[in-house]
C-alpha positions as semicolon CSV with decimal commas, in nm:
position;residue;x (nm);y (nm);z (nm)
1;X;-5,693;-2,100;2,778
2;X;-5,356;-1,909;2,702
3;X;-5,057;-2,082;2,741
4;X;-4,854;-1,849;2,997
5;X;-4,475;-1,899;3,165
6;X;-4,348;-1,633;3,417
7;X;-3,997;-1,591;3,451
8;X;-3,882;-1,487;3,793
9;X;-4,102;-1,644;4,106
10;X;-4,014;-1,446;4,373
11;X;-4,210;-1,245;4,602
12;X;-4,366;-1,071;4,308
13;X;-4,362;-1,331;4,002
14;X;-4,437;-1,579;4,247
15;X;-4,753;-1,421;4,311
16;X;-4,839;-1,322;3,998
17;X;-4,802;-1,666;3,865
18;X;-5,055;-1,779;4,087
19;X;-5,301;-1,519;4,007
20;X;-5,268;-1,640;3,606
21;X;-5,330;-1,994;3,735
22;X;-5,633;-1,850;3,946
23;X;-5,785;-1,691;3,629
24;X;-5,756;-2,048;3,432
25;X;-5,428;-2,003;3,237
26;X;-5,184;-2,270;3,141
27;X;-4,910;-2,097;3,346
28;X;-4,546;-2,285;3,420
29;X;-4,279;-2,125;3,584
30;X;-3,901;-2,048;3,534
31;X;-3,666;-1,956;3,825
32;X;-3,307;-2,087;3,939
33;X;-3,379;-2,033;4,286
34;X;-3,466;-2,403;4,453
35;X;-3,665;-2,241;4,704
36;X;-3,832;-2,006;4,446
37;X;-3,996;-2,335;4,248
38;X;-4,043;-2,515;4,537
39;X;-4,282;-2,239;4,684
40;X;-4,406;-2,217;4,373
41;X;-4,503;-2,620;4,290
42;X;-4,620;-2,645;4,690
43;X;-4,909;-2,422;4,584
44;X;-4,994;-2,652;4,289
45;X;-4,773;-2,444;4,022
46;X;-4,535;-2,621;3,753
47;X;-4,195;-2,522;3,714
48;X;-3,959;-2,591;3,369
49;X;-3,616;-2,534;3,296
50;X;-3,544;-2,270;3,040
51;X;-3,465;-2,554;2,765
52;X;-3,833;-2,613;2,759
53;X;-3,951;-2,364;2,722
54;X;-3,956;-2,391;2,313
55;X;-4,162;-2,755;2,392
56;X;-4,468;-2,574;2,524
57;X;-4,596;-2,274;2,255
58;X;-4,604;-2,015;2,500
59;X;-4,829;-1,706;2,376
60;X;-4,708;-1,480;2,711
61;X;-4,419;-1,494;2,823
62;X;-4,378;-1,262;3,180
63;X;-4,038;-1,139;3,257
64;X;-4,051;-1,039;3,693
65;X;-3,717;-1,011;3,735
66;X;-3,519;-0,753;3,953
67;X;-3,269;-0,612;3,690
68;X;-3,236;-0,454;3,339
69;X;-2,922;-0,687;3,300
70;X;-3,147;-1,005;3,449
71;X;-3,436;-0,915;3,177
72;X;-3,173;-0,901;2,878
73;X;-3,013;-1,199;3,006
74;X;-3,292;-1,363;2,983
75;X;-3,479;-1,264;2,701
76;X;-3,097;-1,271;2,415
77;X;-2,873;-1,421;2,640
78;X;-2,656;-1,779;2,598
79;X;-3,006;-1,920;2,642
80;X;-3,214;-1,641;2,582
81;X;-3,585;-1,743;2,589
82;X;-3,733;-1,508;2,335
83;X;-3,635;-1,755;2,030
84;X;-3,803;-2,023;2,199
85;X;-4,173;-1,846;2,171
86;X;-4,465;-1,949;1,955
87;X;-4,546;-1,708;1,648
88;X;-4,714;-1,356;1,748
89;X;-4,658;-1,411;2,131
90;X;-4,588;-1,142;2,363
91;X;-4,337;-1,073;2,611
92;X;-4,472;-0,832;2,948
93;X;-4,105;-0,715;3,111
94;X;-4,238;-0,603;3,462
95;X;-3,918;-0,495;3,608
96;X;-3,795;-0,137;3,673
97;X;-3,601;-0,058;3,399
98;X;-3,447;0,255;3,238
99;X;-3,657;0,393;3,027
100;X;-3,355;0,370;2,690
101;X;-3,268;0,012;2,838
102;X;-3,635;-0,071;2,792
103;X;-3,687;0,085;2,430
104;X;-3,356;-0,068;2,345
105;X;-3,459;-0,398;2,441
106;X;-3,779;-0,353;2,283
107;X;-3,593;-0,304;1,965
108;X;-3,405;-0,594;1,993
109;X;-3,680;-0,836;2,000
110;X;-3,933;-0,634;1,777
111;X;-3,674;-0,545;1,495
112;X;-3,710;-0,766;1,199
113;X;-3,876;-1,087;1,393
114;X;-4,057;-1,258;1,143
115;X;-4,264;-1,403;1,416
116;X;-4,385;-1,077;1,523
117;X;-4,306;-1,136;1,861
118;X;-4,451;-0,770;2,053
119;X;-4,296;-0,640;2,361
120;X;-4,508;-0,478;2,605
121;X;-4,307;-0,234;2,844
122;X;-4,530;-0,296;3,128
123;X;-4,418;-0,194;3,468
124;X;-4,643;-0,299;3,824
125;X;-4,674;-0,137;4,158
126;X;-4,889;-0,293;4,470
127;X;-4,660;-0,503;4,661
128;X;-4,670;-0,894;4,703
129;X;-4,968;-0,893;4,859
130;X;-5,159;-0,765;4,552
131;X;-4,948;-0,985;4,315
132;X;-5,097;-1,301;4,431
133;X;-5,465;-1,153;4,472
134;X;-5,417;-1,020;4,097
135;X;-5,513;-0,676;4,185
136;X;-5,162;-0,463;4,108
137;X;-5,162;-0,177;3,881
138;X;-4,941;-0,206;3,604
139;X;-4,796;0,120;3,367
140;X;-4,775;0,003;3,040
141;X;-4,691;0,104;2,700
142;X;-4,660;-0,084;2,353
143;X;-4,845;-0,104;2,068
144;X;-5,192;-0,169;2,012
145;X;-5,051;-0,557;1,919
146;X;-4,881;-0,586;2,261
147;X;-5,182;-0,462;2,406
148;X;-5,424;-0,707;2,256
149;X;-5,207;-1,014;2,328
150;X;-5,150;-0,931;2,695
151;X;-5,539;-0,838;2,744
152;X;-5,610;-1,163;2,934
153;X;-5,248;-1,145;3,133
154;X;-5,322;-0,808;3,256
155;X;-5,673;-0,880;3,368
156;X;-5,599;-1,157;3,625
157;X;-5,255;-1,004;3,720
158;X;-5,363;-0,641;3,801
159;X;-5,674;-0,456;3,888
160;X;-5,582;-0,194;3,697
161;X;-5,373;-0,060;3,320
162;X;-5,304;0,257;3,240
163;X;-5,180;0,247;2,883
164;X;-4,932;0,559;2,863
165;X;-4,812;0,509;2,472
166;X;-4,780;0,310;2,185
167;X;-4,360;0,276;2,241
168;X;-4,205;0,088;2,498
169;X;-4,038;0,391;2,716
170;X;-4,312;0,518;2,867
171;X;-4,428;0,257;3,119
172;X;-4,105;0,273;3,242
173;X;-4,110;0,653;3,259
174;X;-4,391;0,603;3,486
175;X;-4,273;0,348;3,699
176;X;-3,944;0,532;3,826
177;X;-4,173;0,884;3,897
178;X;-4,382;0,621;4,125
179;X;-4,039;0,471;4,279
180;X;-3,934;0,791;4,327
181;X;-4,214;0,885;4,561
182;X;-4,220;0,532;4,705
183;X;-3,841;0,585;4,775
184;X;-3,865;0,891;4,937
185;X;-4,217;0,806;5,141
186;X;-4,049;0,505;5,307
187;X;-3,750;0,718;5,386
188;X;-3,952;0,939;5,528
189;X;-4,186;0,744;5,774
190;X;-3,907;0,548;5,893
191;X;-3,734;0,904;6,007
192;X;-4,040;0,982;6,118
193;X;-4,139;0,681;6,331
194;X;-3,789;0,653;6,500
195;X;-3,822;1,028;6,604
196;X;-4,156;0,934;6,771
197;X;-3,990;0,713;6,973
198;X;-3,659;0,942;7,032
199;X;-3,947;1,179;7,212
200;X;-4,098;0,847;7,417
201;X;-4,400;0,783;7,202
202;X;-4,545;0,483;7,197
203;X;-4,492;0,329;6,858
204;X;-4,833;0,166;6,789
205;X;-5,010;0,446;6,904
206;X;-4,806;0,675;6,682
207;X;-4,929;0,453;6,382
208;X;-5,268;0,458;6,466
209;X;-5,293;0,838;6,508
210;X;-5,086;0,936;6,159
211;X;-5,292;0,651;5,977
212;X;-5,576;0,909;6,041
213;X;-5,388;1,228;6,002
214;X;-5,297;1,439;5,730
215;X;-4,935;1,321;5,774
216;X;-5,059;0,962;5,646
217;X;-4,929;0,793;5,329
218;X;-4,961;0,465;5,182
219;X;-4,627;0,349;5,247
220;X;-4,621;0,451;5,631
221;X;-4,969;0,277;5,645
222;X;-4,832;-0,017;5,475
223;X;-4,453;-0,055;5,566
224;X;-4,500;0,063;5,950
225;X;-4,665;-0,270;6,063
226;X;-4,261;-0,436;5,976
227;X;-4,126;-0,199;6,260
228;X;-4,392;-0,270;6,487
229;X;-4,354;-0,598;6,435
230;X;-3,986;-0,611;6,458
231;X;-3,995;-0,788;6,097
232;X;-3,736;-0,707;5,849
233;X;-3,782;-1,027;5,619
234;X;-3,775;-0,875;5,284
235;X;-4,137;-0,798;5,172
236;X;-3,969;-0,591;4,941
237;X;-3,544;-0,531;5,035
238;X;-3,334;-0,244;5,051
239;X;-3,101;-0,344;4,745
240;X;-3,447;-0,276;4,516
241;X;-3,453;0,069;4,665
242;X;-3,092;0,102;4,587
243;X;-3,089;0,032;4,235
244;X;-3,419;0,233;4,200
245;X;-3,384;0,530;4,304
246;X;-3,022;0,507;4,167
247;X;-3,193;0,500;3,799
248;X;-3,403;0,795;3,917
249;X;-3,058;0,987;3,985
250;X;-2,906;0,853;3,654
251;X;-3,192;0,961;3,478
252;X;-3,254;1,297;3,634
253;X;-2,908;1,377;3,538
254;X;-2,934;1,272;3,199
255;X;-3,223;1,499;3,188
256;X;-3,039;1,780;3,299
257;X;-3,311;1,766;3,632
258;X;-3,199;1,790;3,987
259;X;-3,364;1,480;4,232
260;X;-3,213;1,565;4,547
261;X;-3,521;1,427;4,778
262;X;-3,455;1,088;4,594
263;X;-3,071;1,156;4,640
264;X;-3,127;1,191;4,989
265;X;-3,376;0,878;5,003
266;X;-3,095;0,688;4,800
267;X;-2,793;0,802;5,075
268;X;-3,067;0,667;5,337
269;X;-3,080;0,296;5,165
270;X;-2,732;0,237;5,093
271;X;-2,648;0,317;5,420
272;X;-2,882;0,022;5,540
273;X;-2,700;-0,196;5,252
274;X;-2,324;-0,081;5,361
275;X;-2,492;-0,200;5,768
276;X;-2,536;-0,554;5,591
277;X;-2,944;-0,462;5,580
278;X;-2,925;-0,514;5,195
279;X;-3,135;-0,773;5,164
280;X;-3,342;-0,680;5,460
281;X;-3,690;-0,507;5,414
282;X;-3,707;-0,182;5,318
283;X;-3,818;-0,034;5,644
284;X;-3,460;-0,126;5,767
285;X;-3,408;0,234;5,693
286;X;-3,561;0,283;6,098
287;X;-3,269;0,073;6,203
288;X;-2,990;0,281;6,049
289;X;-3,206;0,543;6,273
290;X;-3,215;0,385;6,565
291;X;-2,827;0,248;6,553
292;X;-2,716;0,627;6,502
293;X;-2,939;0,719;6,776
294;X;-2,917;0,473;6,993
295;X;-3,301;0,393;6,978
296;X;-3,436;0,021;7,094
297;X;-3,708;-0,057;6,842
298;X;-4,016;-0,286;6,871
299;X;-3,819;-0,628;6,875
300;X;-3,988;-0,922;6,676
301;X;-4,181;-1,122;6,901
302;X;-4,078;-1,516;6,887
């Protein structure tokens, strides 16, 4: 057994705590959200402040937080938790990063540790749902240290690894080429759905005809069912689409690389966030439709 703490329990740590608890790891979790712990204790999870942390000789430490600042906060910050880890442990940071933020980092915790603490630049994609079944698909890169030490993390969180280098950089690489299609797909099926019904189709029928046409993707398959529904809790919000696809602009100007169907995805997200929809699910994008086109949309049912 593999002494485990996740930091971050919402509706992807949360999950992905459970599924290291599933596979038989000592797992405790570290959040300051109230709600976030209880949630997490209710399904028989364990919850510590930060202080412990150095009590408990955690080998893998799991960073699910939403931010680059959040992950460096947490790992060097006032009461930064990567002093308070047991010799040659491992720290997985899971959040969408930029790719120099996450080498950077890297460097700061690998450079002249004489704990050999590894840092594994490990990225996931699947949603909450596959977070707490322990099937997501993380992008990783590290070395073959980092690697080793995470094995056993990896295998209950995710279904699948691809290992895409031996240098933090790359996962993270990865991760904002899949954000930038999973931007720009939502965008697009929520334009696409509130059209339908600008030309009197019926919604549900709409979704069950493209979710069997060439026009299909996995995000209209998967996000559609919230406007149906009339559901826009946050599955996954608009503010992560916001400060994802605003990396993939930063980044594709850095590189000298034009984005403009993620620029256009981007204008399409903040101006749910500027409507007050920031924290709303991503498919609020069909409301900022439907309000400049005067559409009604399914309503939730009570």
């Amino acid at each position: 057994m593999t002494r485990m703490a996740v930091v971050g329990l919402g509706s992807m740590g949360g999950g992905m705590a459970r599924a290291l608890r599933m596979a038989g790891h000592d797992v405790v979790g570290i959040d300051p959200s109230e709600a976030a712990r209880a949630a997490f204790e209710a399904d028989g999870g364990t919850c510590i402040a930060p202080g412990e942390l150095s009590s408990r000789s955690i080998d893998v430490l799991v960073i699910a937080v939403v931010t680059a600042a959040q992950t460096r906060s947490v790992l060097t910050g006032a009461d930064g938790l990567a002093d308070a880890l047991a010799d040659g442990a491992v720290i997985l940071s899971c959040s969408t990063m930029p790719p120099d933020e996450t080498r950077a980092l890297a460097d700061t915790i690998e450079a002249g540790d004489a704990r050999d603490i590894a840092f594994l630049d490990c990225p996931m994609s699947g949603g909450p749902a596959k977070a707490a079944s322990g099937t997501l698909t993380f992008m990783a890169s590290g070395s073959a240290a980092a690697f080793k030490r995470a094995q056993s993390a990896l295998e209950a969180m995710g279904e699948k690894t691809y290992r895409l280098g031996d240098a933090p950089g790359a996962g993270s690489s990865m991760k904002l080429v899949n954000q930038l299609l999973a931007g720009v797909h939502i965008a697009a099926a929520c334009e696409a759905m509130t059209l339908a019904v600008r030309m009197g189709l019926e919604p549900r029928q709409v979704y069950e005809v493209i979710t069997n046409a060439a026009g299909n993707s996995w995000m209209f398959e998967n996000r559609m069912p919230h406007v149906l529904e009339g559901d826009y809790s946050p599955k996954s919000a608009v503010n992560i689409f916001t400060k994802d696809l605003g990396i993939v602009s930063d980044t594709g100007r850095a590189q000298e690389f034009p984005t403009p169907m993620a620029g256009q995805a981007l204008q399409l997200f903040t101006m749910a966030a500027a409507a007050g929809m920031g924290g709303d699910d991503d498919t609020s994008v069909a409301r900022v439709y439907a309000m400049l086109a005067g559409l009604e949309l399914p309503a939730r049912e009570s």
